[in-house]
C-alpha positions as CSV (number, residue, x, y, z in Angstrom):
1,X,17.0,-147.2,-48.4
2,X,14.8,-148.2,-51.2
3,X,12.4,-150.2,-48.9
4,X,12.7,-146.6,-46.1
5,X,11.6,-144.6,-48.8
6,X,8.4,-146.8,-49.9
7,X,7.1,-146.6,-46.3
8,X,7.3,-143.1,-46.1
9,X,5.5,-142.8,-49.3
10,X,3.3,-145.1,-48.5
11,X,2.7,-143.8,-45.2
12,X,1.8,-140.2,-47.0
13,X,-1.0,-141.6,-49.1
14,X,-2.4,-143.2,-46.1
15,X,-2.5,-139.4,-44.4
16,X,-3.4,-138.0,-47.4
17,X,-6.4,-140.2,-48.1
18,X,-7.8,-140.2,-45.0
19,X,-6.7,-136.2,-44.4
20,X,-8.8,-135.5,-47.6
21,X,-11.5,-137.1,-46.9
22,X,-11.0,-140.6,-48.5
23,X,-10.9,-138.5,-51.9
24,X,-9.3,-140.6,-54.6
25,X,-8.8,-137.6,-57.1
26,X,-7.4,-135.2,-54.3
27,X,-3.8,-134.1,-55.7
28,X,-1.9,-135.0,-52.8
29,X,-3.2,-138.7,-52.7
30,X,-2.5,-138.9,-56.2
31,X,1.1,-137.9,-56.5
32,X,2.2,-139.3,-52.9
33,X,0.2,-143.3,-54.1
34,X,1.8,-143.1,-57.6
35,X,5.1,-142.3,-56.4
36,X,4.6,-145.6,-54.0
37,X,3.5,-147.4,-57.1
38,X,6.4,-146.6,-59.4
39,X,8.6,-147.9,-56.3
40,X,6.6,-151.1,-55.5
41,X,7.3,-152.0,-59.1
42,X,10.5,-150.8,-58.7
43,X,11.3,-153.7,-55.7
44,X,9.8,-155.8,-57.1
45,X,12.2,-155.6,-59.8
46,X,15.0,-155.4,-57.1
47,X,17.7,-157.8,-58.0
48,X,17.2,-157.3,-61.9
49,X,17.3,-153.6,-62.0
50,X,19.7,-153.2,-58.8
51,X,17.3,-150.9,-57.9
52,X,19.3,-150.1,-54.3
53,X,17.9,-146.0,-54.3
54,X,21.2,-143.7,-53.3
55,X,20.4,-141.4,-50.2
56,X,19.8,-137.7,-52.4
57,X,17.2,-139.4,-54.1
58,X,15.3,-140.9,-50.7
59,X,15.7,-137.5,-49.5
60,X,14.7,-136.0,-52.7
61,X,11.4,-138.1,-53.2
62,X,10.4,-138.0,-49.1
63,X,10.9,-134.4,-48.7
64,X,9.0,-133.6,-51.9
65,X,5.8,-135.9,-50.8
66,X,6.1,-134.3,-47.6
67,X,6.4,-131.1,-48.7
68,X,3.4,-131.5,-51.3
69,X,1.2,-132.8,-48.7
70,X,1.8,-130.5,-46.5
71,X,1.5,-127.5,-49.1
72,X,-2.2,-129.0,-49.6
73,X,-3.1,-129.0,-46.4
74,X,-2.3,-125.7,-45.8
75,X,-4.0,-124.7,-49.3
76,X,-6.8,-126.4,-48.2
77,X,-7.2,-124.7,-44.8
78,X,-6.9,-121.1,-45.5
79,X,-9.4,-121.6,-49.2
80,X,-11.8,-123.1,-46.6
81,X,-11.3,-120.7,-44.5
82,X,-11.6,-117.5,-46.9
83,X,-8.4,-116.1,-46.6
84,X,-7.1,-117.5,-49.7
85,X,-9.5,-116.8,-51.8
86,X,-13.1,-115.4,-51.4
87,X,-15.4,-117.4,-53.1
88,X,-18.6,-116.2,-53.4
89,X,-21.2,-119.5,-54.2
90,X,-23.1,-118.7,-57.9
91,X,-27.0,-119.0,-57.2
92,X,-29.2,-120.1,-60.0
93,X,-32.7,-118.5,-59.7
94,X,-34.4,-122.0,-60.0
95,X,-34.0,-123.9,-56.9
96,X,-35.7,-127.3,-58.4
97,X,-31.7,-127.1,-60.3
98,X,-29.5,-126.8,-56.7
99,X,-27.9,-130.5,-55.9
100,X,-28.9,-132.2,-59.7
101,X,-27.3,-132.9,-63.0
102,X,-29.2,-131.2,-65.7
103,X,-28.9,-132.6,-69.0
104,X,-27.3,-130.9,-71.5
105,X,-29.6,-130.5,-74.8
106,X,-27.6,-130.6,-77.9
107,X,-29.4,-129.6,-81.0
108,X,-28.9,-132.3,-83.8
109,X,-27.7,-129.5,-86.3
110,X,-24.6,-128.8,-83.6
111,X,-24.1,-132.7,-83.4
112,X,-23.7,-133.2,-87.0
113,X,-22.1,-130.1,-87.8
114,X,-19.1,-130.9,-85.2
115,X,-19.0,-134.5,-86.3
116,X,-18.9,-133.3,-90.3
117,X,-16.5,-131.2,-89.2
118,X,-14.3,-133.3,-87.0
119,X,-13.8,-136.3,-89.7
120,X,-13.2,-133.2,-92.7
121,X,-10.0,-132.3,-90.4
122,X,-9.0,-135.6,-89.5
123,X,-8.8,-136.5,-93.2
124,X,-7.0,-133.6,-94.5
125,X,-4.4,-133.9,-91.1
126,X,-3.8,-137.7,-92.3
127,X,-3.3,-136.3,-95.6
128,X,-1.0,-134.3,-94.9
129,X,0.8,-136.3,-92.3
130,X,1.6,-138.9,-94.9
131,X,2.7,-136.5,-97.9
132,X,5.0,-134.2,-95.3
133,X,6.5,-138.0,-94.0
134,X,6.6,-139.4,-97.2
135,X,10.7,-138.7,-98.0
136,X,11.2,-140.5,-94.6
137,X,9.4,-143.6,-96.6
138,X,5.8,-143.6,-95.2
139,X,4.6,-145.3,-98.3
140,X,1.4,-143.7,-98.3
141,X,1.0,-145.8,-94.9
142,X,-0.5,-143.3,-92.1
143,X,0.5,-145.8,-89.5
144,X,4.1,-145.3,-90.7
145,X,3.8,-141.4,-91.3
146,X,2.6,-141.5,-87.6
147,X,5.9,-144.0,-86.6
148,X,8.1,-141.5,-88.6
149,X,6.4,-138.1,-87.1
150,X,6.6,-139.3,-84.0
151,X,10.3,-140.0,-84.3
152,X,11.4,-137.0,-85.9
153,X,9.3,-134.6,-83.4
154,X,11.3,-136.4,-80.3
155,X,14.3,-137.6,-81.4
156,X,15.9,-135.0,-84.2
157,X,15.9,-131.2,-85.4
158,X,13.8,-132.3,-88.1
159,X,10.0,-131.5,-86.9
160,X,6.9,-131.8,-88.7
161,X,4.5,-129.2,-88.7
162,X,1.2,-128.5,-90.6
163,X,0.0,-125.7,-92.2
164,X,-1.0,-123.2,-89.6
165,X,-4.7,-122.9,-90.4
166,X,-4.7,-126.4,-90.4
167,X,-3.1,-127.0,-87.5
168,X,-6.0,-124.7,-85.7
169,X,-8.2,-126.5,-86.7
170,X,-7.1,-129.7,-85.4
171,X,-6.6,-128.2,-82.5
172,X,-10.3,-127.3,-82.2
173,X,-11.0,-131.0,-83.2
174,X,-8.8,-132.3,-80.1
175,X,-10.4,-129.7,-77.6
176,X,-13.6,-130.4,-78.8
177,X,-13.0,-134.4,-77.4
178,X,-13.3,-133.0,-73.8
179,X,-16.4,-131.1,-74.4
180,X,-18.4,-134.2,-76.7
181,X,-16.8,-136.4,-73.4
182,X,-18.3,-134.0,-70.8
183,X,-21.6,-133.9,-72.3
184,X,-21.9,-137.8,-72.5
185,X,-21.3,-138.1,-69.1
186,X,-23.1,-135.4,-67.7
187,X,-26.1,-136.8,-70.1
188,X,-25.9,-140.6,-68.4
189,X,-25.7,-138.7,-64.9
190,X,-28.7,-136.6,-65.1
191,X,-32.2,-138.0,-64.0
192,X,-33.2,-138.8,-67.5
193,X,-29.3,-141.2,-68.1
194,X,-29.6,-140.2,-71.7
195,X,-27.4,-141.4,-74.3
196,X,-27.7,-140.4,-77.9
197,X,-26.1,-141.9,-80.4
198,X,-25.0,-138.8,-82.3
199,X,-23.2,-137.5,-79.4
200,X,-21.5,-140.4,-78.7
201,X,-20.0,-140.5,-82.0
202,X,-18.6,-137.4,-81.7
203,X,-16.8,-138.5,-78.8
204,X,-15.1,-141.1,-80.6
205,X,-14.5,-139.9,-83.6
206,X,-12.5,-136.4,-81.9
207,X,-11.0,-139.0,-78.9
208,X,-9.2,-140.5,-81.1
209,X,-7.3,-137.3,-83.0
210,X,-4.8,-137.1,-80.7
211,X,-3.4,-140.2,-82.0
212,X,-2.0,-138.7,-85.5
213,X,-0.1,-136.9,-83.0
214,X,1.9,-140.0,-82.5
215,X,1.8,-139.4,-78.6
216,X,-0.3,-141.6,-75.9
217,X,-0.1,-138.5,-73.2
218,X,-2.8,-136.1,-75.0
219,X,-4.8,-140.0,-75.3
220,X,-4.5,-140.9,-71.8
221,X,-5.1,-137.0,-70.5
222,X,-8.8,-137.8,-72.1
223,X,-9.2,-140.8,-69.9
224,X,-8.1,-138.9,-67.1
225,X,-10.3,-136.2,-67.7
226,X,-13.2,-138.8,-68.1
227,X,-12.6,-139.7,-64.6
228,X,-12.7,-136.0,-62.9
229,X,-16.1,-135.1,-65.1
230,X,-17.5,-138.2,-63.8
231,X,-16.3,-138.2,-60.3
232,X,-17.1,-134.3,-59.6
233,X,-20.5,-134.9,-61.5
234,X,-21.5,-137.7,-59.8
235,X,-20.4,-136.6,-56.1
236,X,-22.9,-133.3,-56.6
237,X,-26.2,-134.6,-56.0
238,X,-24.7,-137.0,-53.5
239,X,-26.0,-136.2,-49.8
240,X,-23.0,-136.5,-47.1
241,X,-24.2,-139.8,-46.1
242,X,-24.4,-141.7,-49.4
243,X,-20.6,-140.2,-49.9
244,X,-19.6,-142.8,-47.0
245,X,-20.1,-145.4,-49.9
246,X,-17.6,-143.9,-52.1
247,X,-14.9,-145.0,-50.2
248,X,-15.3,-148.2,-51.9
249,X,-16.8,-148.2,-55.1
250,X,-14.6,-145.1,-55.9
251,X,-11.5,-147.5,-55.2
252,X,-12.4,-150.2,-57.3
253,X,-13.1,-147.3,-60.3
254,X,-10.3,-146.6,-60.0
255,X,-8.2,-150.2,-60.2
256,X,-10.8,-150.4,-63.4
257,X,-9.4,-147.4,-64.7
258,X,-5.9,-148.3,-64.3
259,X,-6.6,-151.8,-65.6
260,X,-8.0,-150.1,-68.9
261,X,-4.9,-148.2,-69.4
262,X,-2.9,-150.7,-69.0
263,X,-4.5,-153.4,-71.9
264,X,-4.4,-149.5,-73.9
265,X,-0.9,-149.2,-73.8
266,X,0.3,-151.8,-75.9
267,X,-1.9,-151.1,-78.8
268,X,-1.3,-147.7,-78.6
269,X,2.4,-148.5,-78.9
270,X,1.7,-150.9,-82.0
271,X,-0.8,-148.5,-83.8
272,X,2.5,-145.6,-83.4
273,X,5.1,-148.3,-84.4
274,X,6.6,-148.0,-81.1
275,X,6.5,-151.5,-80.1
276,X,9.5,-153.7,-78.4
277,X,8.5,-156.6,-79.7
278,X,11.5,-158.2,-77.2
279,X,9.6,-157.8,-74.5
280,X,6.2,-158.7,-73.2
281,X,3.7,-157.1,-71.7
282,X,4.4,-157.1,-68.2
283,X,7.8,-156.4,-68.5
284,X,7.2,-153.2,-70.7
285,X,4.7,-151.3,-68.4
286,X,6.6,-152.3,-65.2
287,X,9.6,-150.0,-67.6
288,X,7.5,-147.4,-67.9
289,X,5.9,-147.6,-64.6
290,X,9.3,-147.9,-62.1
291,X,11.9,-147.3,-64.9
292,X,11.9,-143.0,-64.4
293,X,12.6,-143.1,-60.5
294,X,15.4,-145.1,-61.2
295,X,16.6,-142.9,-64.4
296,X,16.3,-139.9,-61.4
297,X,18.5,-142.4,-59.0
298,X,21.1,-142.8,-61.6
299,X,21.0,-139.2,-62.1
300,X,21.7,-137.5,-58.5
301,X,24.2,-140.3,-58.0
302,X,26.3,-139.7,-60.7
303,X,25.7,-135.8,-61.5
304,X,29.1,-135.7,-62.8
305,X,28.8,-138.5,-65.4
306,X,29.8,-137.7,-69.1
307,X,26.2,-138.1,-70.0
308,X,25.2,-135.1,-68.1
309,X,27.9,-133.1,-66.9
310,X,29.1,-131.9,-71.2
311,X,25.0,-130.2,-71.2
312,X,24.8,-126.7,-69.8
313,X,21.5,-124.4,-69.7
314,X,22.1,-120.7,-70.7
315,X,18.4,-119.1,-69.5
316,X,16.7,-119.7,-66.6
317,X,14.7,-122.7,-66.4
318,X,15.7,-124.0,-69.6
319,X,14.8,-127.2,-69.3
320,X,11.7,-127.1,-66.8
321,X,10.3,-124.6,-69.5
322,X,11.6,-126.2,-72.6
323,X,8.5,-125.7,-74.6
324,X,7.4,-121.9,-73.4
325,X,11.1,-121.3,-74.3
326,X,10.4,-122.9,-78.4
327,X,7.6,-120.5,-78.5
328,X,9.0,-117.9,-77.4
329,X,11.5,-118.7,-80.1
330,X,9.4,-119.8,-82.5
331,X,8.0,-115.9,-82.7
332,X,11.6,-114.3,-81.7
333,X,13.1,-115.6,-84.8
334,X,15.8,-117.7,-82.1
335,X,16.6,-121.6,-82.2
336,X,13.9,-123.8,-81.6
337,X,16.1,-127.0,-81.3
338,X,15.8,-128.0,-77.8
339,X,18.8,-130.5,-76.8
340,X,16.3,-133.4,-76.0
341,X,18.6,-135.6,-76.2
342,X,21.6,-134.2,-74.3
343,X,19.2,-133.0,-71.6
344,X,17.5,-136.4,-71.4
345,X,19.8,-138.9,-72.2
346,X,18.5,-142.9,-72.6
347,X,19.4,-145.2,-69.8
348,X,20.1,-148.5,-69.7
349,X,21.0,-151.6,-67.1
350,X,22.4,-155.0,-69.5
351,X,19.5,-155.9,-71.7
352,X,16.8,-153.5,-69.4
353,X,16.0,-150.4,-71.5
354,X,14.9,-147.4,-68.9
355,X,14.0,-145.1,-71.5
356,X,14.7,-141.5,-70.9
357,X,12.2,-140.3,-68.4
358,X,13.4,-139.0,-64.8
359,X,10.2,-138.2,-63.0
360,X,8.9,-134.8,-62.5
361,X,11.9,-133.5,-60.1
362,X,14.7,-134.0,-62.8
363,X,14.1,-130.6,-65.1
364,X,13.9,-128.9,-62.3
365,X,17.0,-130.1,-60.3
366,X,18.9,-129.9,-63.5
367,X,17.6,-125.5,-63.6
368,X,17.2,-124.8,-59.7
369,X,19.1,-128.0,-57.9
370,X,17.4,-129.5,-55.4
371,X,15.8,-126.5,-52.9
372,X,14.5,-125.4,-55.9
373,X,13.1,-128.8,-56.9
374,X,11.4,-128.8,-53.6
375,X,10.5,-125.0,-54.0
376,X,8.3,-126.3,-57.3
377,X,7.0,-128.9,-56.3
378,X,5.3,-126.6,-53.6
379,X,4.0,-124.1,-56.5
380,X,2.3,-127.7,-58.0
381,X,0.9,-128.4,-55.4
382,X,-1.2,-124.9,-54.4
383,X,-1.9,-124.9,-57.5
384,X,-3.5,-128.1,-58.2
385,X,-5.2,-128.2,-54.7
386,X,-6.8,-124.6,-55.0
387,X,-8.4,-125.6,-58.5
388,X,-9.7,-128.9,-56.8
389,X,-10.8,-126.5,-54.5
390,X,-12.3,-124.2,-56.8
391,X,-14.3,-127.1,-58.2
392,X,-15.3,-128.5,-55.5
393,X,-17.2,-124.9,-54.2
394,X,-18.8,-124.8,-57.3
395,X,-20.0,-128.0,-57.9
396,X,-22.7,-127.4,-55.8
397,X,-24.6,-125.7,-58.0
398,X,-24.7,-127.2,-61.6
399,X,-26.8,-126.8,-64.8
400,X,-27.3,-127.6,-67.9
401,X,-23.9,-126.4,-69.6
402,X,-20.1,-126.9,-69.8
403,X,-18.3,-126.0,-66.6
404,X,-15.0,-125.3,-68.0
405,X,-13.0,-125.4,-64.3
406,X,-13.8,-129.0,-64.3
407,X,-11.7,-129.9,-67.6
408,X,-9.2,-127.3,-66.8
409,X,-8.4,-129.5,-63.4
410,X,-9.0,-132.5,-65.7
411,X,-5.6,-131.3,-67.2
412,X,-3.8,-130.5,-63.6
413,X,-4.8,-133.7,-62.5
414,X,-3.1,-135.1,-65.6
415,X,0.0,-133.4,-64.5
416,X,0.3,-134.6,-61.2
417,X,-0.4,-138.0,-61.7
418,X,1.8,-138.7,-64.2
419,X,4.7,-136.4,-61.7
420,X,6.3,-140.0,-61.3
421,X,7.1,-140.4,-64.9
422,X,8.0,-136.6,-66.4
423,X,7.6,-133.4,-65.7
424,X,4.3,-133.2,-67.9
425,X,2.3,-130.7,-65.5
426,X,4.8,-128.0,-66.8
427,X,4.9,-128.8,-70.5
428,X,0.9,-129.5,-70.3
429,X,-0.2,-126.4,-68.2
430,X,2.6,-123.7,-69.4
431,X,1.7,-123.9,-72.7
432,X,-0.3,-122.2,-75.2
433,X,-2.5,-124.9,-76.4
434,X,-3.4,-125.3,-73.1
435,X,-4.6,-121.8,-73.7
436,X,-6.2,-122.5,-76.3
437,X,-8.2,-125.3,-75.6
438,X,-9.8,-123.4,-72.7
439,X,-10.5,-120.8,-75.0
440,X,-12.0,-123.5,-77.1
441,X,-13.9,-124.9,-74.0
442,X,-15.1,-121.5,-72.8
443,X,-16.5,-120.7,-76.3
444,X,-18.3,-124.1,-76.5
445,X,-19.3,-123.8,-72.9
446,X,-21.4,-120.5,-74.0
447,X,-22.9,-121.5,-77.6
448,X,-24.5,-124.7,-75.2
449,X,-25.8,-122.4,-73.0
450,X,-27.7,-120.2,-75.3
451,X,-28.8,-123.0,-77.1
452,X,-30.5,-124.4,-74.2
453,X,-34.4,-124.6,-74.0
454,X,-34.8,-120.8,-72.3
455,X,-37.3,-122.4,-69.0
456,X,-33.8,-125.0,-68.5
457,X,-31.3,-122.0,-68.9
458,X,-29.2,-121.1,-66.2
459,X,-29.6,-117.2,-64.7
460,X,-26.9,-116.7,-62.5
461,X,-26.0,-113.4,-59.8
462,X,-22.7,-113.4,-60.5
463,X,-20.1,-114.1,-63.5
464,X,-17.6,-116.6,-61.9
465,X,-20.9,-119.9,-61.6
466,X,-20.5,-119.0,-65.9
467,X,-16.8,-121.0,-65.5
């Protein structure tokens, strides 16, 4: 059953890659290859892992591919073919800007002033990290307030928060990464491939905030959303003919990218404290990688277990909405204690640890069962493939400014990839710091804009070529 449902996933990237376009960031390719990559590295850990996939979660994995494919396809067809949604394409009154990447000028007041800025937060959040950690025993160690944040956040009703204003302004700090990223890029792109210094230290000095955080995702969502601003920058001046070559070099990109992430995520784990020490390398990301489809396998095979069967939800979409819900809360005056660890028990197989991840389809089985899985996995994917989509319309025309749609798909594109791990599309997207970093974004996107040199700035006919 296990090697039956590989095929068919496999067989679904194939279609969807060559259905697409041979586009490597198209949403459908991406969640039906990563799903065949978590299960390749699940065989291959066959006879350790007894990874012999029941029938429910075949049919649960197939039928979702399928279903997402085909929910793309169709998304695809009727935005193309304006029933969906009318698009009407921005025109910039300057034709010499159709087709090109304009570089984005950034005055060296705004540079210094974000950077200033960005380390002031960063210091005060450390700060404050350590003395709120420090009757756990952080020692005045911010690696260890980071280990012992971390912990507390995920695994007890014990949370740390900071003070709100501070917290804000993090928050501007870690939205600002995407923006400083964008700008980099889009400067190396343009016909003049500028890099200035100043620039690129603000990209690594706000990259790196979302590591007091004590989480990898927010880390890794920056790489991804290095890839889409690169990838949907650099296909825009491209003529139809020259995209022919992307087939290959985009392919290799993207074994590069992967490649990076995976020498990342050990350090990452060491720098939290979150390192197995008992296991190498290998071992650990082929966990992380296969580990969650057989968590879900476990799962719809033994629904009954004691480890699942004692947890109930009371509202609708508990768990699928789990942090919408602790807002809501949060303001409400209600319980904000979520039963993590009921709802997502840790699994294990001897000495093999599986963590407690379940894929994408496990929240929403446990809310809807498995029509409704299915049923929500369709809502991903319109939505992801009408933003890529949307992008991909406006692209055409770009300037010397922030599109914001690009890093807002940055994040959706985030979701879906990681769909074979956890349901982080949900918890990223229905959110409201994912509100307010496109506020953020939106806000920066504008200030760039008037700051431009006024023969370089954009005049467009109508508002939506401003997103």
């Amino acid at each position: 059953m296990s090697i039956l449902c590989f095929v068919i996933l496999l067989g679904l990237t194939i279609v969807a890659y060559m259905y697409f376009d041979y586009t490597l960031l198209n949403p459908a390719f991406l969640f039906c290859a990563f799903f065949a990559l978590s299960l390749a590295d699940g065989l291959f850990n066959y006879r350790s892992w007894e990874y012999d996939l029941g029938p429910k979660t075949v049919l649960v994995l197939s039928c979702g591919a399928l279903v997402f494919l085909i929910v793309s396809v169709l998304t695809k067809e009727l935005y193309n073919r304006g029933i969906l949604f009318k698009f009407r394409e921005s025109t910039i009154s300057r034709d010499e800007s159709r087709g090109k990447v304009q570089l984005i000028s950034v005055p060296d007041w705004l540079g210094w002033s974000n950077l200033l800025f960005s380390i002031a937060i960063l210091g005060i959040v450390s700060k404050s990290l350590i003395n709120l950690t420090a009757e756990w025993g952080s020692n005045g160690n911010l690696l260890n307030a980071i280990s012992i944040a971390n912990t507390l956040n995920k695994f007890s009703d014990t949370g740390i928060e900071f003070p709100f204003i501070e917290a804000q302004l993090f928050v501007i700090v870690q939205a600002s990464a995407f923006v400083w990223l964008y700008i980099i890029i889009n400067n190396f792109i343009s016909d003049r491939k500028s890099i200035n210094i100043l620039t690129l230290s603000n990209v690594f000095v706000t990259i790196i905030s979302p590591l007091l955080t004590g989480s990898r995702g927010p880390f890794f969502m920056e790489i991804v959303a290095g890839v889409v601003i690169y990838y949907f920058l650099s296909n825009s001046s491209r003529t139809r003919d020259k995209k022919l070559v992307i087939k290959f070099t985009s392919i290799f990109s993207a074994i590069f990218v992967f490649l990076i992430i995976i020498l990342l995520f050990r350090p990452l784990l060491s720098f939290m404290g979150r390192t197995d020490d008992t296991q190498g390398l290998f071992s650990y990301i082929s966990i992380y990688l296969g580990g969650s489809i057989k968590n879900l396998d476990y799962y719809l095979s033994n629904p009954s277990s004691g480890r699942f069967s004692h947890v109930g939800t009371v509202r609708w979409g508990e768990v699928s909405f789990a942090n919408l819900y602790e807002f809501i809360d949060s303001i409400t005056g209600g319980s904000t204690n979520r039963q993590w660890a009921e709802w997502f028990p840790f699994q294990s197989l001897g000495d093999v640890s599986f963590g407690n991840v379940y894929t994408v389809y496990y929240p929403f089985i446990r809310d809807w069962g498995i029509p409704g899985a299915i049923s929500a996995i369709a809502v991903i994917s319109f939505v992801s493939q009408f933003f890529f989509e949307l992008v991909n319309a406006k692209i055409k025309n770009l300037t010397g400014t922030i599109r914001v749609s690009i890093l807002v798909y940055s994040i959706i594109e985030y979701g879906v990839i990681f769909c074979f791990f956890s349901n982080w599309i949900s918890s990223t997207i229905i959110n409201t710091l994912f509100i307010r970093f496109i506020i953020i974004w939106f806000l920066y996107s504008r200030l760039l804009n008037l700051l431009q040199p006024k023969d370089k700035r954009p005049v467009y006919q109508n508002k939506i070529g401003q997103v």
